[in-house]
Every structure is written in structure tokens, then in C-alpha cells.
N, C-alpha and C positions, 0 to 999 in steps of 0.2 A: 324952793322948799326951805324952811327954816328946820337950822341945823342945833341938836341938842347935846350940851358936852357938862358933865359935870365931876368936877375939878374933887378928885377924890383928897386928895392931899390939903389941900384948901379945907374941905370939907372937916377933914381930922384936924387941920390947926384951929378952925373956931371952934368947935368940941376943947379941944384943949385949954384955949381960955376963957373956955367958959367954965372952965371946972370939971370936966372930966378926967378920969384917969387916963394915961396911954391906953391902957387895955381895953378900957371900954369906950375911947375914940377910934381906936383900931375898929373893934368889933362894928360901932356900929355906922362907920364907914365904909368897910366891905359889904353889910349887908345893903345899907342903902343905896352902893352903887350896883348889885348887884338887882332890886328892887327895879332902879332906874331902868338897867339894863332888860331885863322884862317886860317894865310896862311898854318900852321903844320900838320892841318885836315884837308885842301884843298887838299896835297901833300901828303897825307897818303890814301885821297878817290880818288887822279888822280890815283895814282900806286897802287892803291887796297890791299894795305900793312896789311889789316884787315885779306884778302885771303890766303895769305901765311902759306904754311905748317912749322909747326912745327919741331923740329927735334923731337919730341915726336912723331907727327905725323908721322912722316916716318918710324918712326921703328912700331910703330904701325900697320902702313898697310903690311909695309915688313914681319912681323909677320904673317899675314892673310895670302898673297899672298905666305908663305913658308908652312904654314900650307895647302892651297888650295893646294900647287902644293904635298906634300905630300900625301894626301888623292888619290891626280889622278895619283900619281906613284903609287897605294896602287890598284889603279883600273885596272890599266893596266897590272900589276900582274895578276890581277886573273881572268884578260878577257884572259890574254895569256894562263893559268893552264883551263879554261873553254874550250879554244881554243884546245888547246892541248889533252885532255880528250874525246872530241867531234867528234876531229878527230882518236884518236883511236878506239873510238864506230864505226865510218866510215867503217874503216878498217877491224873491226870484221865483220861490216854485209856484208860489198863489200864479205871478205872471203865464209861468209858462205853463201852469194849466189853463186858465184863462185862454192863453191862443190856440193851446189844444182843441179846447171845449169848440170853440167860436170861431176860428179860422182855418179848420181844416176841412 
């Protein structure tokens, strides 16, 4: 981001020779830096420049969002092993009604 500085002092010395008086290169170097100073937080609250993520913040979130997605590959793991276990119980009782049915 390009950075805006203006040199208030500088400002009143070309004022000065250019023919101004002190007083009114004083005056209207305060006003124009004050001017300045305005339109800078006018163009920082249009573009909501306050809002802007951080690069801190992004690794921060990407940090969450790797950790989240880790925890639910961590789940699906063990819904698959539940899964799996579950249906082997399936299979024992399908069996042993099977022999129930048919072999007694």
C-alpha cells in the first residue's frame, strides 16, 4: 500500500518564498494539512481499509480451519471403524439366524 506523507514545514517554506506572509503560510499550512489529513480517513473509511485481513490473520484462520478439517478427518476415521465393526455384528446375527432358521 502506498504510503501518504506531507511535509507540513516544507509546505510553509515554499509559501514563504513564494511571497507569503508567516501568518498566512502558517495558516494555510495547518489548514492543508489538516485538509490532507481528512481526505486520508475519508479514503481509508470509503475502502474500509480498517477491515482488511491481516496476513497474521490469515494464517491464523488457516491454522483453525486446518486444525477443524483435521479433527473431521479424525471423525470420519472412526465413523468408518464404527461402520465397519457394525456391520460385521450384522453379519454374525444375519449368520446365526440363518442357522437358526435352517438348521435346527
Amino acid at each position: 500500500m502506498t504510503s501518504f506523507t506531507l511535509n507540513i514545514h516544507e509546505f510553509y517554506t515554499e509559501l514563504k518564498e513564494a511571497g507569503f506572509t508567516e501568518q498566512q503560510a502558517d495558516v494555510i499550512a495547518k489548514i492543508q494539512g489538516r485538509a490532507a489529513s481528512a481526505t486520508i480517513e475519508q479514503v481509508k473509511s470509503d475502502l474500509h481499509l480498517d477491515e482488511l485481513a491481516t496476513k497474521r490473520d490469515i494464517r491464523e484462520t488457516e491454522l483453525r480451519v486446518v486444525t477443524q478439517l483435521s479433527a473431521m478427518q479424525q471423525d470420519i476415521q472412526v465413523t468408518k471403524l464404527t461402520n465397519r465393526a457394525l456391520l460385521a455384528v450384522c453379519a454374525v446375527i444375519a449368520t446365526a439366524l440363518i442357522k437358526i432358521a435352517f438348521f435346527n
